[in-house]
Structure formats: structure tokens, C-alpha cells
C-alpha positions as CSV (number, residue, x, y, z in Angstrom):
1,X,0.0,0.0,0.0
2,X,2.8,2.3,0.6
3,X,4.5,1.5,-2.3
4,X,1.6,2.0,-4.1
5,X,1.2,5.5,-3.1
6,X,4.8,6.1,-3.4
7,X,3.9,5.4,-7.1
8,X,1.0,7.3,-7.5
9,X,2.8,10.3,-5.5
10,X,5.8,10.4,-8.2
11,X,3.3,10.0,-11.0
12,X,1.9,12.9,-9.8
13,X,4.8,15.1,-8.9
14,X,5.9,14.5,-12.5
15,X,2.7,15.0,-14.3
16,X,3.1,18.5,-12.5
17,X,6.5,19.2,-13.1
18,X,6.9,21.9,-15.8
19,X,7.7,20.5,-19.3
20,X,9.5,23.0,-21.7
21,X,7.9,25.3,-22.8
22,X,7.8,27.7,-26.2
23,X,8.0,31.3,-25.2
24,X,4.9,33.3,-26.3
25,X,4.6,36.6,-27.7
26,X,3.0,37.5,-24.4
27,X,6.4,37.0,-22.7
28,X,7.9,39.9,-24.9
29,X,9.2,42.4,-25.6
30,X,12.7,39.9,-25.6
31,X,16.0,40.9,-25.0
32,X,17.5,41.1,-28.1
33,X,19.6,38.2,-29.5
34,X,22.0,37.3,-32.0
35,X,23.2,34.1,-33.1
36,X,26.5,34.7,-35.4
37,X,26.8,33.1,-38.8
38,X,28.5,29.5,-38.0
39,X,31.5,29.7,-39.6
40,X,32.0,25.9,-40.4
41,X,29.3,26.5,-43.0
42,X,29.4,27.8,-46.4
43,X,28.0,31.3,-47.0
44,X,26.6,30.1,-50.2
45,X,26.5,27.9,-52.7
46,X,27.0,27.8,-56.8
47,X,23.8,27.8,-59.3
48,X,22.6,24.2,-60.4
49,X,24.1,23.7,-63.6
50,X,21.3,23.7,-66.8
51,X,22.1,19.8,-67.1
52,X,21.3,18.6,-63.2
53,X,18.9,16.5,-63.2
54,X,16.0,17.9,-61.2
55,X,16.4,21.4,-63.9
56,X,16.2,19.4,-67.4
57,X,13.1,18.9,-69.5
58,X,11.6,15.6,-69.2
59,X,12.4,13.0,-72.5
60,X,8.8,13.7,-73.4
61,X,6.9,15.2,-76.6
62,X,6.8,18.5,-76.3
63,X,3.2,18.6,-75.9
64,X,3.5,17.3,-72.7
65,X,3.1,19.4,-69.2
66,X,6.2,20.5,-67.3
67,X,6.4,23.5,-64.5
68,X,2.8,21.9,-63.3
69,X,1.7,24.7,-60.4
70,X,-1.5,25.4,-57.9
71,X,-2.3,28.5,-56.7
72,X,-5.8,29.7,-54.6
73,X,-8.4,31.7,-56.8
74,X,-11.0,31.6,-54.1
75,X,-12.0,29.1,-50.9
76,X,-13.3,26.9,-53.4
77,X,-11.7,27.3,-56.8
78,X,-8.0,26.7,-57.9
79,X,-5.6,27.9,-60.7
80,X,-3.4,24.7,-62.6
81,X,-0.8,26.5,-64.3
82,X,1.1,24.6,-66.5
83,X,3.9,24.8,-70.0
84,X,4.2,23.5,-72.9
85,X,6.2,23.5,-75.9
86,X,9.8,24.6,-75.7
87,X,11.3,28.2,-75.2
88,X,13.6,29.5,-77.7
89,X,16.9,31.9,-77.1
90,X,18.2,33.6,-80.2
91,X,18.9,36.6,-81.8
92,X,15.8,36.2,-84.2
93,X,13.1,34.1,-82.2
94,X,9.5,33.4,-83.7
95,X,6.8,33.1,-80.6
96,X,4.9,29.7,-80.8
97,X,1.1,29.8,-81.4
98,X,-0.9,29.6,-77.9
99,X,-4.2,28.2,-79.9
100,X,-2.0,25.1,-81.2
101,X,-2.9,23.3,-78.2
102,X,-5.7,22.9,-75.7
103,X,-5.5,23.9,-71.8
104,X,-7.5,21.3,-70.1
105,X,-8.2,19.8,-66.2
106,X,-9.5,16.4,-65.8
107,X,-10.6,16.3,-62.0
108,X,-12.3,14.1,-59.4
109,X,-12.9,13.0,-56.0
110,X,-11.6,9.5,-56.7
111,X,-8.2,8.3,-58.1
112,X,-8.8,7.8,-62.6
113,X,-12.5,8.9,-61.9
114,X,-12.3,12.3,-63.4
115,X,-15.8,13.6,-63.5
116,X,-15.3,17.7,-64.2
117,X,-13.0,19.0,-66.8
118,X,-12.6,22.6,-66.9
119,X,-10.7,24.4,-69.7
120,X,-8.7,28.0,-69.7
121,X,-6.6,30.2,-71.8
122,X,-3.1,30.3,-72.7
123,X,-0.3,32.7,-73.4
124,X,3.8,33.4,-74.4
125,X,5.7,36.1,-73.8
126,X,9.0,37.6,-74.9
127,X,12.1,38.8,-73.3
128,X,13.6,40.8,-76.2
129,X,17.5,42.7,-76.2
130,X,17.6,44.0,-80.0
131,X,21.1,44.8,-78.7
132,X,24.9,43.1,-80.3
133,X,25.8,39.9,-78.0
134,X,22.6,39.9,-76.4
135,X,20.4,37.4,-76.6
136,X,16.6,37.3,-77.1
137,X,14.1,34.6,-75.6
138,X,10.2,33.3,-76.0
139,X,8.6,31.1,-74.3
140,X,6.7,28.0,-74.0
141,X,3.1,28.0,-74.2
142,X,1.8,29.3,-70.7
143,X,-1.6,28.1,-69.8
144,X,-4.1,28.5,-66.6
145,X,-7.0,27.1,-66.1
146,X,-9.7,27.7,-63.1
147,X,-11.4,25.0,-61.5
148,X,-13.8,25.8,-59.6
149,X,-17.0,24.3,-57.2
150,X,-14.5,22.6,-55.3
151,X,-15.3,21.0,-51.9
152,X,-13.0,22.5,-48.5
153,X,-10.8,20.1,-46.9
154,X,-11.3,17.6,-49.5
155,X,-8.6,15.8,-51.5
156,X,-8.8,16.0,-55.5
157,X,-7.3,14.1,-58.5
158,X,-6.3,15.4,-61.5
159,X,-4.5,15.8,-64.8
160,X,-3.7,18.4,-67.1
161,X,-2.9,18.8,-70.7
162,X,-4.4,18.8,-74.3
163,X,-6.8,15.5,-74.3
164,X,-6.9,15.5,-78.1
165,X,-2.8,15.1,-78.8
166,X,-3.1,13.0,-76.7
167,X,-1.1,14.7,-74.3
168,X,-1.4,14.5,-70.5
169,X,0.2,14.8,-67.1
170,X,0.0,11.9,-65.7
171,X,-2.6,12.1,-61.9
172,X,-1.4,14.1,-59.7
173,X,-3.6,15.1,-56.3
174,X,-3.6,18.4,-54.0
175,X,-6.2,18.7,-51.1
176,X,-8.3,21.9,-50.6
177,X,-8.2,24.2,-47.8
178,X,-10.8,24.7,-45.2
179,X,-13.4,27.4,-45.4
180,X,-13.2,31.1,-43.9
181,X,-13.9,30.2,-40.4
182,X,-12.2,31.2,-37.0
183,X,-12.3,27.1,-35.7
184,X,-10.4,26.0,-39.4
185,X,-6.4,26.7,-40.8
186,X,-4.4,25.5,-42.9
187,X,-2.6,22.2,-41.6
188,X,0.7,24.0,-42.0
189,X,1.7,27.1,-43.9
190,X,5.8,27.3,-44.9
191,X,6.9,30.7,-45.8
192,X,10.2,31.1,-47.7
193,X,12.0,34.1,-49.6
194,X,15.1,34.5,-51.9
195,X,15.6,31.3,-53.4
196,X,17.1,31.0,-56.7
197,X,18.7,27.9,-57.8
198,X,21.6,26.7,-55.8
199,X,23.1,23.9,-53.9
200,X,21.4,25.8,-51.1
201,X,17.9,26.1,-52.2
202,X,17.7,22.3,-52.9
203,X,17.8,21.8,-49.0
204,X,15.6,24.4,-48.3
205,X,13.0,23.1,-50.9
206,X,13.3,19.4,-49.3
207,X,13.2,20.1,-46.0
208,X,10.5,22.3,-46.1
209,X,8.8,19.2,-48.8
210,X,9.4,17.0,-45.8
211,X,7.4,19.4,-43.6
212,X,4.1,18.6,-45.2
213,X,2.7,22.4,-45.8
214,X,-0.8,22.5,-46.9
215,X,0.1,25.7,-48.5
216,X,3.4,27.8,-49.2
217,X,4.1,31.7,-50.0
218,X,7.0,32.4,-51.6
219,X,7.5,36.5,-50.4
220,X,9.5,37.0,-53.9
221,X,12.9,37.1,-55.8
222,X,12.6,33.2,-57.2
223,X,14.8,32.2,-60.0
224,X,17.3,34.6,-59.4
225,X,17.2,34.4,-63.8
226,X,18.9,38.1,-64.5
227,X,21.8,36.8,-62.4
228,X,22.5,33.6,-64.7
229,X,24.8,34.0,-68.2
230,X,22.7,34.4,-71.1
231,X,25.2,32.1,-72.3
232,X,24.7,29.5,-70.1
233,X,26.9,28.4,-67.6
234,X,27.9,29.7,-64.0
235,X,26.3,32.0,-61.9
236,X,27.4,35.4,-61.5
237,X,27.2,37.7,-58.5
238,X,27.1,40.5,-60.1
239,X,25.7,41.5,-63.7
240,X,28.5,43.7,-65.0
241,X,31.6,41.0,-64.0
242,X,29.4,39.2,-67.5
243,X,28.3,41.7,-70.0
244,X,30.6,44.7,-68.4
245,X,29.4,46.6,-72.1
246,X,25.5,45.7,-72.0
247,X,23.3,48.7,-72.0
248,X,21.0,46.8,-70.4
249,X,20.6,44.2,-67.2
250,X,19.8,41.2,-69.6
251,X,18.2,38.3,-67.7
252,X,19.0,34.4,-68.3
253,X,15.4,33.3,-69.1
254,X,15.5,29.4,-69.3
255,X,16.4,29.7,-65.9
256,X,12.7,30.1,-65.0
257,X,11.8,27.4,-67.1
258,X,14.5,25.4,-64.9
259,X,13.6,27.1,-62.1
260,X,9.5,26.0,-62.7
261,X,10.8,21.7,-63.4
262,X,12.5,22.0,-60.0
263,X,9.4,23.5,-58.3
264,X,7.0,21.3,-60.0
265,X,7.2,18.3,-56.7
266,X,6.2,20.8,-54.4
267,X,3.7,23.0,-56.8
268,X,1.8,20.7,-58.2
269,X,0.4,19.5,-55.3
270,X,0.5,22.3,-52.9
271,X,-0.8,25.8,-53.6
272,X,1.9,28.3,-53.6
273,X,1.4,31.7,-53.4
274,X,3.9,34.4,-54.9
275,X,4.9,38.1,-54.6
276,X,7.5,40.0,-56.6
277,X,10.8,40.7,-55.7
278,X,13.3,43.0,-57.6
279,X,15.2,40.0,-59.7
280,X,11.5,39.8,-60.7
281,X,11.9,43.0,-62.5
282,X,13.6,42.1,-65.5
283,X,13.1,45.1,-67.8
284,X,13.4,45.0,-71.5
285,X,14.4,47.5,-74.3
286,X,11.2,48.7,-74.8
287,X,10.7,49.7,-71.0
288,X,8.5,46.5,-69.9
289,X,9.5,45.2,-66.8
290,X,8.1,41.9,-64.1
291,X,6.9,40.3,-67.5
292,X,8.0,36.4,-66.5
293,X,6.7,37.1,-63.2
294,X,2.9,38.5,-64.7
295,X,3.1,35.7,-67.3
296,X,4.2,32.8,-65.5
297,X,2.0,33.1,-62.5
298,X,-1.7,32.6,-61.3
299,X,-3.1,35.2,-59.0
300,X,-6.0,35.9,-57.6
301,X,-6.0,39.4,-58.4
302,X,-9.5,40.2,-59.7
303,X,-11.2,37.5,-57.1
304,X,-9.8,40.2,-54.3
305,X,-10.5,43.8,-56.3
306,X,-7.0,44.4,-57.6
307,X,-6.3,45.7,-60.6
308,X,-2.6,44.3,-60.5
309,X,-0.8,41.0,-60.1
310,X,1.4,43.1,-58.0
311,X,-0.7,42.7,-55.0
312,X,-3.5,40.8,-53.8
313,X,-5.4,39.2,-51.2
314,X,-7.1,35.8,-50.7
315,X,-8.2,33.5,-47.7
316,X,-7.2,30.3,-46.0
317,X,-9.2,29.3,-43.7
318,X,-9.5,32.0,-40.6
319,X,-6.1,33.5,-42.3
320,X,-6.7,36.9,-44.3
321,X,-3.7,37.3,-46.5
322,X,-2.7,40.7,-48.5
323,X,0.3,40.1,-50.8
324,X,1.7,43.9,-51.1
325,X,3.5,45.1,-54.2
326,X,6.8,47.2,-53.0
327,X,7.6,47.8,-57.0
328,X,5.0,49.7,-57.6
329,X,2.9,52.5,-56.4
330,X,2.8,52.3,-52.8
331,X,1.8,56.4,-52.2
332,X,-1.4,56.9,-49.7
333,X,-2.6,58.7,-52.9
334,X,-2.4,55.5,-55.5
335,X,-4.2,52.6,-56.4
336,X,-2.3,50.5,-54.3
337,X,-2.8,52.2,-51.0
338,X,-6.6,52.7,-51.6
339,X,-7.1,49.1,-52.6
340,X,-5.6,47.8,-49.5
341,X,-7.4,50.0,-47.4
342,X,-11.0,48.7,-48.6
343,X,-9.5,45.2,-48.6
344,X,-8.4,45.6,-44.6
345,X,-12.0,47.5,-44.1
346,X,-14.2,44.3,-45.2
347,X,-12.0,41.9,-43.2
348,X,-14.3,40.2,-41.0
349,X,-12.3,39.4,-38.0
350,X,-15.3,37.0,-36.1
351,X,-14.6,35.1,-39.6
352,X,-10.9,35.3,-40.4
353,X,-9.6,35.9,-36.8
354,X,-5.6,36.0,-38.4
355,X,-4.6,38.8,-40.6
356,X,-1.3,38.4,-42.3
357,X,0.9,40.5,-44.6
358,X,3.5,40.3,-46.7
359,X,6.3,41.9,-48.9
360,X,9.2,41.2,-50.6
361,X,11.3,43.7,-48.9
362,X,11.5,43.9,-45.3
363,X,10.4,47.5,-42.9
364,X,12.1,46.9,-40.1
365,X,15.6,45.4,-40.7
366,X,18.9,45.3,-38.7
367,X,20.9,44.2,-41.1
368,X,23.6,45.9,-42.9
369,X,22.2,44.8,-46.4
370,X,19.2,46.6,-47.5
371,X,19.3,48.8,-44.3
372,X,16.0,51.4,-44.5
373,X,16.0,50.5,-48.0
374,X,12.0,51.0,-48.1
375,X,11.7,53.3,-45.4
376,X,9.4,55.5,-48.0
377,X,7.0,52.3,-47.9
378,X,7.0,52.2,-44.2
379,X,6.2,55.7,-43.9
380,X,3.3,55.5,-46.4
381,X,1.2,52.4,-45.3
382,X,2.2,51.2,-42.3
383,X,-0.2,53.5,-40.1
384,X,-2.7,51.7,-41.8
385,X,-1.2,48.0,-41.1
386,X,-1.2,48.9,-37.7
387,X,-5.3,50.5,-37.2
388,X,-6.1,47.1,-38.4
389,X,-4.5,45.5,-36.4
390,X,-2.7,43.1,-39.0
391,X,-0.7,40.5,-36.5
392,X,2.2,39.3,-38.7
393,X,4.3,40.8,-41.7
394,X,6.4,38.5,-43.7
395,X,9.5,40.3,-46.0
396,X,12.3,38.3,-47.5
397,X,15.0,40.2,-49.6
398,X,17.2,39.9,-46.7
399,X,19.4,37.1,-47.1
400,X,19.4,36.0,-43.6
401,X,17.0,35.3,-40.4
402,X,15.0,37.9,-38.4
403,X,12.1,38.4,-36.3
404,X,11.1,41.5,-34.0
405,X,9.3,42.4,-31.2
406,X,5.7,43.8,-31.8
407,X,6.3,47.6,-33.0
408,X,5.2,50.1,-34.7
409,X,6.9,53.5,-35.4
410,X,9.9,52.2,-33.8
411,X,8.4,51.8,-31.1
412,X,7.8,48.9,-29.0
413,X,4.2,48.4,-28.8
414,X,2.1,45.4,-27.7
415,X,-0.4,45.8,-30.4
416,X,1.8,46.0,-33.5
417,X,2.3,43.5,-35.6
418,X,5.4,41.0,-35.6
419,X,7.6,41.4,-38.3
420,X,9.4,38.4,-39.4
421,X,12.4,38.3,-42.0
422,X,12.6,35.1,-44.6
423,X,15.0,35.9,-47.0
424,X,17.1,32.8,-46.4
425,X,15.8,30.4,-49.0
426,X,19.6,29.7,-50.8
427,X,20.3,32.0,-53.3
428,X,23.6,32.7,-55.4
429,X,24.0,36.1,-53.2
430,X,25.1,34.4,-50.2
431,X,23.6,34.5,-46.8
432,X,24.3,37.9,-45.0
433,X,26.2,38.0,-42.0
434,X,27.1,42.0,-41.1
435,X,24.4,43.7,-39.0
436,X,24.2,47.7,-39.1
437,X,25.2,47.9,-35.5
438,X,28.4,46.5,-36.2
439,X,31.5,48.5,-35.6
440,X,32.2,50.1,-38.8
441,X,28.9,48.2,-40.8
442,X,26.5,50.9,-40.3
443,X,25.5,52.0,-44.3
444,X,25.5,55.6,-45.0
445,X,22.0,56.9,-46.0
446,X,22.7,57.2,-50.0
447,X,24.0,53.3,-50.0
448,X,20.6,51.6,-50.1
449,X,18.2,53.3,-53.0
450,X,15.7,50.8,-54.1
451,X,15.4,49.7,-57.7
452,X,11.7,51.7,-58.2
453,X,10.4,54.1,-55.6
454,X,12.1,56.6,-53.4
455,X,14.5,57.1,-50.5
456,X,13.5,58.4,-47.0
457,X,16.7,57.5,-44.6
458,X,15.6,59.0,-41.9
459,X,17.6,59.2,-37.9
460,X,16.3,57.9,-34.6
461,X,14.5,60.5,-32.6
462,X,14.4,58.9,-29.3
463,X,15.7,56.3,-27.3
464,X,19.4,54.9,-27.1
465,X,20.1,55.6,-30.8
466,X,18.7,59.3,-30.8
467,X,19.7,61.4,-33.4
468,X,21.9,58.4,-35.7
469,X,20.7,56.1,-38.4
470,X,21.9,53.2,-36.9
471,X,22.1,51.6,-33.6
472,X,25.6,50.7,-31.7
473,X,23.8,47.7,-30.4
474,X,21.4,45.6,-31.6
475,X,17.9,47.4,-31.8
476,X,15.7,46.6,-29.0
477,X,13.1,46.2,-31.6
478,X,15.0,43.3,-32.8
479,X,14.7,40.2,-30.6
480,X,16.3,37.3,-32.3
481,X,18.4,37.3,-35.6
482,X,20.8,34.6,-37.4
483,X,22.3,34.8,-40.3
484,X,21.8,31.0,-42.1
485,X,19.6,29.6,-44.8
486,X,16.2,28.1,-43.9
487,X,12.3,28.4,-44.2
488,X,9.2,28.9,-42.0
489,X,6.4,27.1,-40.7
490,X,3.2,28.8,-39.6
491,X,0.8,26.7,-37.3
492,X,-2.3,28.2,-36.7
493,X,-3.6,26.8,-33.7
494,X,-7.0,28.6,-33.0
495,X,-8.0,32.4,-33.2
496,X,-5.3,33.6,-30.8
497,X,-2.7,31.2,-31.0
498,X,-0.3,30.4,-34.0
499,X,2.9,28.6,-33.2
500,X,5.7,29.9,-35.9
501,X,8.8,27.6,-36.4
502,X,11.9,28.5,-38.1
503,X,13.8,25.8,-39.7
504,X,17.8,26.4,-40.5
505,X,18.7,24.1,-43.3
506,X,21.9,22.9,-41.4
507,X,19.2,21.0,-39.3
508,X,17.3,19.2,-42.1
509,X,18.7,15.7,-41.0
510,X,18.3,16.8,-36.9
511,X,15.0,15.4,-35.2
512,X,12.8,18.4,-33.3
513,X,15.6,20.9,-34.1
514,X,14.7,24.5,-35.3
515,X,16.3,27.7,-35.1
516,X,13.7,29.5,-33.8
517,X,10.3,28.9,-32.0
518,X,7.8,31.1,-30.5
519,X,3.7,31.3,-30.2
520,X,2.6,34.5,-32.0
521,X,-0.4,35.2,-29.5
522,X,-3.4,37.8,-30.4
523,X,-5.3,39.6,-27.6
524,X,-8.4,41.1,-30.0
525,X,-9.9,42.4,-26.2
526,X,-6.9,44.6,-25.9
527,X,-5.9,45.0,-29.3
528,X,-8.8,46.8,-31.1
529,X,-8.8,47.2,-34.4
530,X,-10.4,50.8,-35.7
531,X,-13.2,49.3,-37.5
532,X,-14.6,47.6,-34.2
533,X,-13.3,50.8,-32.0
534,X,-15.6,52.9,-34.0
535,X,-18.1,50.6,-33.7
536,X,-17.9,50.5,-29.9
537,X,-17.7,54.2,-30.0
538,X,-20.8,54.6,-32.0
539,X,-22.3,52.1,-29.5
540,X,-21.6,54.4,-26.5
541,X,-19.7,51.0,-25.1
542,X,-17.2,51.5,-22.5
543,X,-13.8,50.7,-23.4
544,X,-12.9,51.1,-19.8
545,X,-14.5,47.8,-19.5
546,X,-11.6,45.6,-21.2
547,X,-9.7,45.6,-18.4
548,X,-12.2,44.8,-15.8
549,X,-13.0,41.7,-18.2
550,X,-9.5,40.6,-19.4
551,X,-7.9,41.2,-16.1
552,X,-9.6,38.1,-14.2
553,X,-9.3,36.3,-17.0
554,X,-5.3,36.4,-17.6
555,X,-5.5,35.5,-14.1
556,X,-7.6,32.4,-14.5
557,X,-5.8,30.8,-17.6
558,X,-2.4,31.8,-15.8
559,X,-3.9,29.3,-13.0
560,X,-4.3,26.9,-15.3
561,X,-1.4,27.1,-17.3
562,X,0.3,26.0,-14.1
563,X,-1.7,22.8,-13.6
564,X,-0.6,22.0,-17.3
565,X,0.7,19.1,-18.1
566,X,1.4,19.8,-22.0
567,X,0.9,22.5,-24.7
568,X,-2.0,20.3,-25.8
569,X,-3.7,21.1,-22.3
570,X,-3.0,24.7,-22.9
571,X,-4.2,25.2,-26.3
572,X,-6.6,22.9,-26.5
573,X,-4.8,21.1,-29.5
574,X,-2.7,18.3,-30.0
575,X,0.8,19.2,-31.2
């Protein structure tokens, strides 16, 4: 009997002895941390050759599908992007004929059972240097279909081609996501940034393959294309050390063909959503610029009210994203700025709880590289991030690691959003390592000018760096930053909760290893947005009353959070 009580007293005593636990957001603001570049790793890598094996077209007729990619259209419709037909680089290049072949989807609910077929439109485009040694391009045929009716949370089978060549894909299968609602998310969402073609991206892309997202958002600069020869061959860091005597940057373009092959595991069976970067640029003779990027890609940029591919907005489950374009017009008087403004304005939160931004270059940034680069940006839109109350802002562009403590204005504030850099996907640019508060690091204003837009360096006005443009220390908006490749998981846990997971690539063969780990917490009874302020206003409600109802309740789940055996018991989830 005593031994049995023994037992059942040390049961207990461990069952209430406090297991590890992931810091929340609640726990912030942090300390600030780095974690310095390891130097028994490489700071980069070279490009994949056009040859490797995971780049090269498929011994297949022509006809055939290759670059096979998902991307959301609504909660219940989907894009199947898709080429065919083969590109051609010359000095006199003749585009093939989009009509020449059909843009069909086979789809169904059962493995070979295709019962819908939708069909779309297709489209080529040129890259054109009428310029001596320069080298002109045109693609494949590009073609995008929508399917649409589709059921939430439900797989799908499907193929895609021209039925009539006969040429098909063979069955692939992607699984919807759930419906706008504040109890559904996405299984997992990865977030990556920056990733070109290298030795580098290839682990990024498999580990974060091995991570199972439900969906992925790439937050720009992808094949890295006007940093490839036009040649062929090598990589080059720099444009000039190639064509030293080209009038203009020329841009490698079978390297998004490549780039789409070594994609095609991952985006043909997982949505992945994309936002330009400035490789994505890629201007021409005649003054057109982003036209791979506006070609190539599916976006649902009607479905959310935009007039431009540059920026958009869709749903996944209780997650509201707006993709913002940095590369054009981002003035409070443009198109741009008024468009995101009604989309923020008709977000309902009781629906899509989350509300989640993202860019391809970063506002807040303690890195040496790219250092206030958009600062102009900043100035001009996020006020209007922060009345809504938009909880997390992805960047890349960045080549390295970092996430901050909630601001806004530089100023640590509980209600602003948390800004995460991703830029560490692998590219040929090497992974940064030198932060602005560095002895000797700190870039003068003029160093950083962005490739379209303005420059608004601008010096601290309070706090420990008042009056300079750069800290001596690492900013206290900045609480942890490392300079290594990687990608991020997003885990959306219910309509407060979100556990965010960065994972380094040097850990990809490590079991429960990451880089970074934290639960991005909401508090929506503190942190009001203005559409439901004004509503409370109008209603002659007390805000006073917050506190007297959020107050006792901390309390209680701080109780309870002690008694807690696991996360699970905390969040109510299993994970």
C-alpha cells in the first residue's frame, strides 16, 4: 500500500513538473539576441548547372506538361498553371502559337475517376535585347486554367494537358483548404523568400517538402534568372563582371523554365502563393519590366478587387492574406494604397480571426544589407497596417534570419504587428552575416536606394540611438536574428494562437531541431482594431470595460497554465 502510493505520489509530482515550454509573444518584448553566422558553413552555394537533373526537360513530346503549379483563386476554386512546348533563345526568335494546343483539367474526388474538366486560356511572352551579344528569348506555351466548385478540406485528383494530342500529365492530387472560419487553418503554412537555384535552395526546398505544408508563400525574388549568363553556364554575382558593355541588365530566361521543373514536386500538389521581388523585374528595351513574373504566374487578383498581379489578397481558412507590391505604387494617394485600405475595411475578424501581410522587402531590418531600404513604404502604409490590427508581416530580400518584437513607429508596442524576415531560401547572393550595429557596418543613407520608388533615410529621434541612423547595439526592436539559410512554418492553432517555427537548413537531418520557435499570441480584447473601436464608440460602449474583463481572466488561464501538463492542455490542441 505504501509503495503504491509512493507510485501514484511520483506519478503525480511529474505530471506536475513543468515540461519545456515555447515562449509566447506575451512574454515579450525579448531581449535582443544574436546568433552569429556558424563559420564551419558555407555562406553560399553555386547555381545548379542547366544539365542537373531535377532542372532538365523531361524525354517527353513537347506537348507534354512540365512547370505543373497550384495556386488559390477563391476558398473553393483553384488555378493549374502549366507549360508547354519549348522556349527558344536567339537573336531572331519566332513566338509559338498559344491556340496550337488545348488547356484542359480532368478532375475528381476518386483516383482515374475524373468527372469535371474545366478548360482555360493560354499565353507566351518575350524577353527581347535587340542589342549586339545579347540574346533574345520566348517562351513555352503558358496556360491557366480555373477549377472551380471545389469542396473545403477535401482531397482532389487530376491531370492536365491537351486530351486531343493526346497529351497529358499523368494524376497528380492536391487537397483543398478549409473554409473562412475562426475554428479552421491550414494544416501547416511554410513561408520562404530569396531562393534561386543553388546547392542551397535544394535543401531548403526538401526540407521544407518534408514538412508537409498545406500551403506555401513564396514572399519573392525566385529564379534569381537576370543573375544567370545568357550564355549559359555559371552564376554570376554580379551582372556587370558578364556583360561589363551591355546597355542593359539582360536576364538568363531558361532559368525560369529550370527554375518551374525543380518547383513542379512541391507546386503541383501544394498551392503556392507568390509576390514579386526586384530579380523579378527584369526590364526589357522597350521599357516592360516583371513580365516572366505577370506571365508565368496565377493570382488571384481580380477575385480580391486588384487591378494588379502586383498585389492581392485571398483566404485560407480563418487566415486573411494581402500580398503587397513594393515595385509599384505604394503612395497613400495610388491605387495600391486605396485598394488595400478597402481590402483591410471588409475583413471580417469574427470570420478570419488571423490577418497576415507580406512583402518582398522587409520595414524593419537590422541588417547591414538593404538597411532602411524601403523606409518610403514604411512611412506610407504602415499607419494603416497597424489600425487594423494586421498581426504578422512576412518580408524576405534579406538574405538572412529575423524576427522582432511587436512595433510600430519604432516603437515597441504590444499591439503591433510581428515582423518576421525570410530571405534565407539559398540563393547565389550568399547569406548575409554583417548587422548595421556592427562596428564600422553601419551604411551611409545614400547606400541603399531601391530599384523603383524613393529614398526616406531617416535618424532615430528617441531612445538609445537618438539622433543616428543606426544603432551601436542591436535594436531593442529586434529580438532574435541569425544569419543561415532556412524556411518557416506557420501553425495556426486557433484564433489567438499560432505557433511559428523557423527551420535552419543545417538541421534538415536533426530530429525536433529549429532555429527559432515562438507562439505569436493575439489579444483582440486589448488590441482593437479601428473598425470595431468605432463601432464601440458609435455604440456608446465602455472601453474602460476591457480591463475589468480581461484582467480576471489572464488570471484564471495563468492558473491553469500551471496545472498544465502539455501544450495540448493549454491550447486545447494536439501538437
Amino acid at each position: 500500500m505504501t509503495l503504491l502510493i509512493m507510485i501514484t505520489l511520483t506519478s503525480i509530482s511529474l505530471l506536475l513538473a513543468p515540461a519545456e515550454t515555447i515562449p509566447t509573444t506575451l512574454d515579450g518584448p525579448f531581449k535582443p539576441l544574436t546568433r552569429r553566422f556558424e563559420p564551419s558553413l558555407r555562406r553560399g552555394s553555386d547555381d545548379l548547372p542547366m544539365d542537373h537533373p531535377r532542372l532538365r526537360k523531361r524525354n517527353v513530346s513537347s506537348d507534354f506538361p512540365e512547370q505543373i503549379a497550384l495556386a488559390l483563386s477563391t476558398p473553393t476554386s483553384m488555378w493549374v498553371s502549366w507549360v508547354t512546348g519549348d522556349a527558344i533563345v536567339g537573336k531572331d526568335v519566332k513566338p509559338l502559337d498559344p491556340s496550337s494546343i488545348a488547356s484542359e483539367v480532368w478532375y475528381g474526388k476518386e483516383k482515374g475517376n475524373y468527372m469535371l474538366k474545366k478548360k482555360g486560356n493560354a499565353t507566351v511572352y518575350s524577353q527581347l535585347y535587340p542589342f549586339d551579344g545579347l540574346l533574345n528569348y520566348t517562351s513555352g506555351i503558358i496556360h491557366h486554367v480555373l477549377i472551380d466548385g471545389l469542396e473545403p478540406e477535401t482531397r482532389y485528383y487530376y491531370r492536365c494537358g491537351d486530351s486531343s494530342a493526346p497529351a497529358m500529365s499523368e494524376e497528380i492530387s492536391f487537397e483543398t483548404l478549409p473554409l473562412p472560419s475562426k475554428d479552421a487553418y491550414p494544416h501547416r503554412i511554410a513561408f520562404v523568400g530569396d531562393l534561386g537555384l543553388t546547392s542551397n535552395t535544394t535543401t531548403t526546398i526538401d526540407h521544407l517538402m518534408e514538412n508537409d505544408p498545406s500551403l506555401v508563400i513564396i514572399v519573392g525574388d525566385l529564379t534569381y534568372a537576370n543573375q544567370y549568363r545568357t550564355i549559359g553556364g555559371k552564376g554570376v554575382p554580379c551582372f556587370s563582371c558578364s556583360f561589363p558593355d551591355a546597355p542593359i541588365r539582360e536576364t538568363y530566361q531558361p532559368r525560369w523554365d529550370a527554375w518551374g521543373r525543380f518547383m513542379e514536386p512541391l507546386t503541383s500538389k501544394v498551392p503556392t502563393m507568390v509576390i514579386e521581388g526586384n530579380h523579378e523585374i527584369e526590364p526589357q528595351a522597350s521599357g516592360i519590366t516583371f513580365k516572366s513574373y505577370s506571365e508565368r504566374f496565377a493570382v488571384p487578383a481580380s477575385e480580391s478587387g486588384s487591378n494588379s498581379n502586383f498585389y492581392y489578397s485571398f483566404d485560407a481558412g480563418g487566415v486573411h492574406f494581402v500580398m503587397l507590391g513594393a515595385y509599384v505604387d505604394y503612395n497613400n494617394t495610388g491605387l495600391q494604397y486605396a485598394w488595400l485600405k478597402e481590402d483591410l475595411s471588409k475583413v471580417d475578424r469574427a470570420v478570419t480571426p488571423w490577418l497576415v501581410a507580406t512583402m518582398h522587402p522587409p520595414w524593419y531590418n537590422s541588417y547591414s544589407s538593404h538597411y532602411q531600404e524601403f523606409e518610403c513604404m514604411r512611412q506610407e502604409m504602415e499607419e494603416l497596417l497597424y489600425q487594423y490590427r494586421v498581426d504578422i508581416v512576412f518580408a524576405g530580400h534579406v538574405h538572412g534570419y529575423e524576427r522582432m518584437n511587436r512595433i510600430y513607429n519604432y516603437t515597441l508596442d504590444p499591439c503591433g504587428p510581428v515582423y518576421i524576415t525570410i530571405g534565407d531560401g539559398g540563393n547565389i547572393e550568399k547569406v548575409d552575416v554583417d548587422f548595421a550595429d556592427d562596428p564600422g557596418k553601419c551604411p551611409s543613407p545614400g547606400d541603399n536606394i531601391p530599384e523603383i520608388g524613393g529614398s526616406c533615410p531617416l535618424n532615430y529621434t528617441s531612445g538609445p540611438a537618438k539622433g543616428k541612423f543606426c544603432w551601436d547595439r542591436q535594436p531593442d526592436w529586434s529580438a532574435f536574428r541569425e544569419s543561415s539559410f532556412g524556411h518557416g512554418i506557420l501553425e495556426v492553432m486557433n484564433s489567438t494562437h499560432a505557433l511559428w517555427t523557423w527551420q535552419r537548413n543545417q538541421d534538415v537531418y536533426k530530429e525536433d531541431s529549429y532555429g527559432d520557435q515562438i507562439y505569436i499570441v493575439r489579444q483582440p480584447t486589448i488590441c482593437i482594431s479601428r473598425e470595431a473601436d468605432e463601432g464601440r464608440e458609435k455604440s456608446g460602449g465602455d472601453k474602460s470595460r476591457v480591463s475589468s474583463i480581461t484582467i480576471p481572466m489572464f488570471i484564471c488561464i495563468f492558473f491553469i497554465c500551471l496545472a498544465c501538463t502539455s501544450r495540448s492542455i493549454v491550447f486545447g490542441h494536439d501538437i
